[in-house]
C-alpha positions in Angstrom: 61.0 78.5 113.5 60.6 74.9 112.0 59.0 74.0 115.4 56.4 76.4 115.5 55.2 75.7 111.7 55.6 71.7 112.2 53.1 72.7 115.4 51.0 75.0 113.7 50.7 72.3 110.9 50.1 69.7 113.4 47.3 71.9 115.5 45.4 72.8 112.6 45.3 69.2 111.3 43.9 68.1 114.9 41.0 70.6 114.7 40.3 70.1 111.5 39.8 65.8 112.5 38.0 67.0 115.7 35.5 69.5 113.4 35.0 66.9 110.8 34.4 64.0 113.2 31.3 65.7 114.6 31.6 65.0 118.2 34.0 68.2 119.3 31.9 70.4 121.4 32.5 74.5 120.8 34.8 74.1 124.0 37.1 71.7 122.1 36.8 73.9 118.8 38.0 77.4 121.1 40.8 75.3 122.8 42.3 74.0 119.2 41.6 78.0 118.2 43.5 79.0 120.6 46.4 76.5 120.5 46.6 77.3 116.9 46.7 80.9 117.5 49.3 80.5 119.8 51.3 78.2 117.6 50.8 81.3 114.5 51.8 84.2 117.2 55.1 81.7 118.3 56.1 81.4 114.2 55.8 85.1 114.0 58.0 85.7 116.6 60.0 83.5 115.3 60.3 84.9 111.9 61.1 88.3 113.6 64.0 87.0 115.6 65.1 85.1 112.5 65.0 88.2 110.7 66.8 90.3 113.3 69.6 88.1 113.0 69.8 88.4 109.5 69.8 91.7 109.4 73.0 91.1 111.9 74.7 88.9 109.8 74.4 91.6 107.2 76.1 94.3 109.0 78.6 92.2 110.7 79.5 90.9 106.7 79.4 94.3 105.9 82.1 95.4 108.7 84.1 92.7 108.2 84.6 93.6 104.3 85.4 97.2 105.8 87.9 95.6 107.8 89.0 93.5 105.1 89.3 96.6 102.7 91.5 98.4 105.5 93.7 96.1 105.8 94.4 95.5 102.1 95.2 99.6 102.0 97.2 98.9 105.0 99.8 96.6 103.4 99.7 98.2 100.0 100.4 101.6 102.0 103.5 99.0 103.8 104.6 97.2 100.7 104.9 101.1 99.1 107.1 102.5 101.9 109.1 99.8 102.3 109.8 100.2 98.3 110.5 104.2 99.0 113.3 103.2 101.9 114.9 100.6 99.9 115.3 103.5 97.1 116.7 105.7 99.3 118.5 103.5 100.9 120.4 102.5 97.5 120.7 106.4 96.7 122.3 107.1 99.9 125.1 104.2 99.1 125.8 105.6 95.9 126.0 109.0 97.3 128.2 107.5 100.1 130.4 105.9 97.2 131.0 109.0 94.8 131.4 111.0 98.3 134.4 108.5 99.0 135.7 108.7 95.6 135.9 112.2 95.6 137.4 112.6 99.4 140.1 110.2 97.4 140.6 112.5 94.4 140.5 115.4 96.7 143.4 114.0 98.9 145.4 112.6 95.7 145.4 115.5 93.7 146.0 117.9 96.1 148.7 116.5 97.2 150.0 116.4 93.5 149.2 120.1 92.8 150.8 120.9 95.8 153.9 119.3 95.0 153.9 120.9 91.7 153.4 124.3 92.3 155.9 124.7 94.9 158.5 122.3 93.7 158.4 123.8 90.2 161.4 124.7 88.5 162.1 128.3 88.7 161.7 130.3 85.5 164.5 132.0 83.6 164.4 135.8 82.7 164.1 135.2 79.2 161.4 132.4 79.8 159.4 134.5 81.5 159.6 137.6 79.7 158.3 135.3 76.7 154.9 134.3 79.4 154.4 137.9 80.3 
């Protein structure tokens, strides 16, 4: 785009020194015209392709901030479900614990109450007429 300007600059310059020196025929005059024309039709095109790929630029920013944003939720939506297994993980050890524990108590006192209901001494009539 530079180009084109720094040549249309330079064009109209040149016909401007070939008007004001006198001795340009019409010929000369149309054939600076027309260069310069060219040189403005070249800058526009120019500005429209410069344009075009802002307009590019844009949308690809845009996309990538969509992308960006995506990938934030991602890892948020990660870093949450790794919290929600490491919390259940830690619930089921503790419930694997007291489950232990209890299969212990189970097995120790059963075997006491077993003992102690069978083995117990045998009551005497006058005991037992007192429990009735």
């Amino acid at each position: 785009m530079r180009t084109a300007a720094t040549k249309l600059t330079l064009t109209a310059l040149l016909t401007g020194a070939v008007a004001l020196s006198g001795c340009a025929s019409i010929d000369s005059v149309k054939r600076a015209q027309a260069t310069a024309d060219q040189a403005l039709a070249m800058a526009q095109s120019d500005q429209a392709a410069s344009q075009h790929a802002q307009s590019s630029a844009d949308a690809a920013a845009a996309a990538a901030q969509r992308a960006q944003s995506s990938a934030d939720a991602a890892a948020s939506a990660a870093q949450s479900a790794q919290s929600a297994a490491q919390a259940a993980s830690a619930q089921v050890g503790d419930l694997s614990t007291r489950v232990d524990r209890m299969q212990r108590q189970r097995a120790t006192s059963g075997k006491r109450h077993h003992r102690t209901r069978h083995h117990a001494p045998a009551a005497t009539g006058a005991n037992a007429g007192e429990r009735g």
